[in-house]
NUKETI-585296 format. One line per 5 residues: their letters; for each residue y, x, z negated of N, C-alpha, C, CB. Coordinates in nm, 2 decimals. Glycine has a CB too. Example, Ala and Ser with C-alpha at 12.3 -4.5 7.8 and 13.67 -1.06 7.14 Angstrom:
2
as) -0.57,1.32,-0.78,-0.45,1.23,-0.78,-0.33,1.32,-0.78,-0.45,1.13,-0.90 ~ -0.22,1.28,-0.71,-0.11,1.37,-0.71,0.00,1.29,-0.79,-0.06,1.41,-0.57
% end
This chain:
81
xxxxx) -2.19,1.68,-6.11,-2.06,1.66,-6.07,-2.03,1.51,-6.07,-2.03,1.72,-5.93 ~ -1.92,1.48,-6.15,-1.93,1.31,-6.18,-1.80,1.31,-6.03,-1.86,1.22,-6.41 ~ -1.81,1.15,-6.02,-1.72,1.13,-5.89,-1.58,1.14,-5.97,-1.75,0.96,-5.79 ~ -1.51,1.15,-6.05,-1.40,1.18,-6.07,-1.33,1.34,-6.01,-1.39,1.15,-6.20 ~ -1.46,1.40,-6.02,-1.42,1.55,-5.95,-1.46,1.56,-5.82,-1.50,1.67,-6.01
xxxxx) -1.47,1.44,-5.75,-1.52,1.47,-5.59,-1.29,1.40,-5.52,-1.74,1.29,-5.51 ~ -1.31,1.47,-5.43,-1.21,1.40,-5.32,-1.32,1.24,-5.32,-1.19,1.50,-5.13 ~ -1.18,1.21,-5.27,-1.21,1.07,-5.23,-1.26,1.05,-5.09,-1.10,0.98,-5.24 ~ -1.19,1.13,-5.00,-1.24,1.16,-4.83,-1.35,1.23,-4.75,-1.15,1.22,-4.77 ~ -1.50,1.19,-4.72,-1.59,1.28,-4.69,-1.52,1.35,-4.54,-1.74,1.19,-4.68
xxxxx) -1.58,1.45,-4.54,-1.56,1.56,-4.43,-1.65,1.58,-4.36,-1.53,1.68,-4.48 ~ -1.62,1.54,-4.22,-1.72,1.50,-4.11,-1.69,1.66,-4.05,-1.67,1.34,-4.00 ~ -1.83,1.71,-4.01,-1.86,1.82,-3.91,-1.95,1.80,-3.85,-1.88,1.93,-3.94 ~ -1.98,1.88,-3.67,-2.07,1.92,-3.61,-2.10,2.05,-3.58,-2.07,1.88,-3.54 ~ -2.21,2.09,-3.60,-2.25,2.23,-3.59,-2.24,2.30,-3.41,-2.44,2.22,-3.66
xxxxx) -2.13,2.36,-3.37,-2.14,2.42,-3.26,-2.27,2.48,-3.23,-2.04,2.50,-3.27 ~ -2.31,2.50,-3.06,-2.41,2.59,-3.07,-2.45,2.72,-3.09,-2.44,2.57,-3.01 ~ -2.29,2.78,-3.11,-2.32,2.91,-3.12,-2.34,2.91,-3.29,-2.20,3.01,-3.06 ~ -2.33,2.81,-3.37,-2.35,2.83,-3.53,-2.51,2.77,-3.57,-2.20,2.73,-3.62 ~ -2.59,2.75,-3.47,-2.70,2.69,-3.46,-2.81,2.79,-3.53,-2.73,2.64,-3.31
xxxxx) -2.88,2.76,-3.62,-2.95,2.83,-3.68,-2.94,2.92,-3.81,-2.96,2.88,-3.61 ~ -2.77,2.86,-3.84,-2.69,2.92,-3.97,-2.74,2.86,-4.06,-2.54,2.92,-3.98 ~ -2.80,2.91,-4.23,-2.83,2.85,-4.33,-2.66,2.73,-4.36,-2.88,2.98,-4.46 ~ -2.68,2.65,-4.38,-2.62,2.53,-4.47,-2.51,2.59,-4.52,-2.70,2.46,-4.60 ~ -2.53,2.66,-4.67,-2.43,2.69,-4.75,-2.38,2.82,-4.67,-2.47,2.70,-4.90
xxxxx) -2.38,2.88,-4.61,-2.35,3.03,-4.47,-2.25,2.94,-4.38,-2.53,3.11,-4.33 ~ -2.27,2.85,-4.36,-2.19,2.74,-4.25,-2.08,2.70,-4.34,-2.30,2.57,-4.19 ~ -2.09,2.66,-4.42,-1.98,2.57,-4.48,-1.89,2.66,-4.58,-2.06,2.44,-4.57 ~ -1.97,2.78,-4.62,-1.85,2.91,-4.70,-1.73,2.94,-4.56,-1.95,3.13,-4.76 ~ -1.82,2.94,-4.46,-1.74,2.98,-4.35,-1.60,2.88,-4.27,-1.86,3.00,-4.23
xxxxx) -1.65,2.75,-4.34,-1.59,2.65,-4.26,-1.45,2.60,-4.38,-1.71,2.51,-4.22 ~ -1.56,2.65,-4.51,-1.43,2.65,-4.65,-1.40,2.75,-4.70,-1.45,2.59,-4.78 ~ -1.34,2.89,-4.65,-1.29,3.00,-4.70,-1.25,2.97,-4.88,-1.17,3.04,-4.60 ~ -1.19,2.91,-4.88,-1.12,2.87,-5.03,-1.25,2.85,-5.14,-1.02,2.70,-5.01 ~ -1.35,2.82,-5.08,-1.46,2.77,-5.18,-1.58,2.89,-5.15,-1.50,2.60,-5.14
xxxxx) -1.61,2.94,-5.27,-1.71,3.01,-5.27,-1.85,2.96,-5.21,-1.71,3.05,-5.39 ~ -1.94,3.08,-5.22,-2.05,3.05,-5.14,-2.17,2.95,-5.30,-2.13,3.23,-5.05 ~ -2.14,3.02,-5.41,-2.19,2.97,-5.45,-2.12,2.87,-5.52,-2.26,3.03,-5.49 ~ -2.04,2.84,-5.54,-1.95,2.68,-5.54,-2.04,2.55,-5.48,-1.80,2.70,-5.44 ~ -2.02,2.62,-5.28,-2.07,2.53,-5.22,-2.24,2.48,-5.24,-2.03,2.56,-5.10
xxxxx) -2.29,2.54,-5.28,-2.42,2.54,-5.32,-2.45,2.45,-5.42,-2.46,2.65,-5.35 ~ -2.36,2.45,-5.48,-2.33,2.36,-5.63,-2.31,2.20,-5.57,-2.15,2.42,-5.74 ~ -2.21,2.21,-5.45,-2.20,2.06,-5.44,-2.30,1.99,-5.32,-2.05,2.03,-5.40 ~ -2.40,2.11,-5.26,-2.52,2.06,-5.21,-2.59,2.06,-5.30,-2.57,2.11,-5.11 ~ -2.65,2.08,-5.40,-2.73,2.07,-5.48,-2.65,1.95,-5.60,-2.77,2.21,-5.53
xxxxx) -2.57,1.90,-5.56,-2.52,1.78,-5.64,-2.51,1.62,-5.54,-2.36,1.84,-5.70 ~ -2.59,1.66,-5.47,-2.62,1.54,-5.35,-2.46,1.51,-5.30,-2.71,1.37,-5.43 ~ -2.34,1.58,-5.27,-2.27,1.53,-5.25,-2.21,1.61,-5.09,-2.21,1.52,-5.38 ~ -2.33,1.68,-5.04,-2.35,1.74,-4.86,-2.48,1.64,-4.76,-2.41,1.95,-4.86 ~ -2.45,1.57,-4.71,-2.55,1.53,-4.59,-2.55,1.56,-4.48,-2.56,1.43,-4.57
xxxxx) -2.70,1.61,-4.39,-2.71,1.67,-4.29,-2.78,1.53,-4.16,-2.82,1.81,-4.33 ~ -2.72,1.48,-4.09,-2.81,1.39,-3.99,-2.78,1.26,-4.13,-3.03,1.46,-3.95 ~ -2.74,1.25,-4.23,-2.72,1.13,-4.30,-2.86,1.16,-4.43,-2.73,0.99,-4.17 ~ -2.88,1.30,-4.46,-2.99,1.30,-4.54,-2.98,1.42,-4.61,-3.10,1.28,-4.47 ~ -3.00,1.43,-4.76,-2.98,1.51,-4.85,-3.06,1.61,-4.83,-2.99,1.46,-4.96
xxxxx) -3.00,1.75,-4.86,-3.08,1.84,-4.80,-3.07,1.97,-4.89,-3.03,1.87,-4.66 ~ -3.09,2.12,-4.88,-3.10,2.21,-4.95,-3.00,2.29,-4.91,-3.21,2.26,-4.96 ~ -2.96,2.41,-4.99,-2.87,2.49,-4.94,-2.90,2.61,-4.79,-2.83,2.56,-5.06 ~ -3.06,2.64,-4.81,-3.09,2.70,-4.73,-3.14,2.64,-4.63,-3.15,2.77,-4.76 ~ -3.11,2.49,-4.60,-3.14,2.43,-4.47,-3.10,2.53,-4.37,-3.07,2.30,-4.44
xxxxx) -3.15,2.56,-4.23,-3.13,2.61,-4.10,-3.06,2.50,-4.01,-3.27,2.65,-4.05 ~ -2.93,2.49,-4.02,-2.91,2.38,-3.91,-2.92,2.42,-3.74,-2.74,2.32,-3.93 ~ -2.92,2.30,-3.71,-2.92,2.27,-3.55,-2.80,2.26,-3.46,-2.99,2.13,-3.54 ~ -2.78,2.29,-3.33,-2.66,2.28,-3.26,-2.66,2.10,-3.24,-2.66,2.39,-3.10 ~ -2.57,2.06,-3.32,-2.50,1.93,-3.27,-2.54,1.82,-3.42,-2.57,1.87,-3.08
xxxxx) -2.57,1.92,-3.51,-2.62,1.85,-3.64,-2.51,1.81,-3.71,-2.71,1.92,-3.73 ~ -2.49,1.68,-3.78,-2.36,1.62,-3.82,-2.36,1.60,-3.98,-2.35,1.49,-3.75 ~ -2.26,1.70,-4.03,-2.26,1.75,-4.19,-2.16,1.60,-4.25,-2.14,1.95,-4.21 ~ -2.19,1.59,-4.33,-2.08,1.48,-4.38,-2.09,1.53,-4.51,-2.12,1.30,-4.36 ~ -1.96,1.59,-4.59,-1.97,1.65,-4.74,-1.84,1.56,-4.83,-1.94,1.84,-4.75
xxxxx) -1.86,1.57,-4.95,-1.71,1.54,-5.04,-1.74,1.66,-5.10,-1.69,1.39,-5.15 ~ -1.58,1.73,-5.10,-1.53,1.82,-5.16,-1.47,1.84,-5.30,-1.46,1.83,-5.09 ~ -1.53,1.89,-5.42,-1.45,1.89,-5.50,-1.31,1.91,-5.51,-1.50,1.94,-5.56 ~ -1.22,1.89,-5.57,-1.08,1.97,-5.60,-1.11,2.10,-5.65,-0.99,1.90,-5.71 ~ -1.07,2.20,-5.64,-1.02,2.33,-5.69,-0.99,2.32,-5.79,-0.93,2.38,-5.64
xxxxx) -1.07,2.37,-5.92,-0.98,2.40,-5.99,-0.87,2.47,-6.01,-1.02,2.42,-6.05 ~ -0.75,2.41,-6.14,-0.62,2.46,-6.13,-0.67,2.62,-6.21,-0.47,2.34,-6.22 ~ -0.57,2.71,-6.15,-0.61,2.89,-6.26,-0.49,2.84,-6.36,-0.56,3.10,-6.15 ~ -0.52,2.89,-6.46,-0.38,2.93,-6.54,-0.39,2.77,-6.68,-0.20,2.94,-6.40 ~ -0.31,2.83,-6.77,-0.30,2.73,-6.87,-0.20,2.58,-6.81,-0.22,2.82,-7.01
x) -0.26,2.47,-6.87,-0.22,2.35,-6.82,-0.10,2.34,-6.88,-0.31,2.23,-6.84
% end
């Protein structure tokens, strides 16, 4: 994913404790309805999701109070340009 397809603004989260123990990409389909599960998997596996400030996997298990920091691709547009 080259940085022309990332937003420019990372997206700061903390993991509630009742979401403590949720795989990574399970947390963040939930937190980005709009973006698939395996989308988001794509932009953790494109170093562009950090957990505690450190690159991680999709099936990480997070922790209650663990701090996500991601850049979001744009959406692609549907339909002819």
């Amino acid at each position: 994913m080259s940085s022309a397809e990332r937003s420019a603004e990372p997206v700061e989260l903390t993991v509630a404790p009742e979401q403590a123990g949720s795989r990574l990409d399970w947390y963040l389909a939930r937190q980005f309805p709009t973006y698939s599960r395996t989308h988001l998997r794509r932009v953790i596996n494109a170093a562009c999701v950090k957990v505690n400030g450190k690159r991680t996997k999709a099936s990480h298990h997070l922790a209650a109070g663990d701090r996500i920091s991601l850049v979001l691709p744009e959406m692609p547009r549907s339909g002819p340009e």
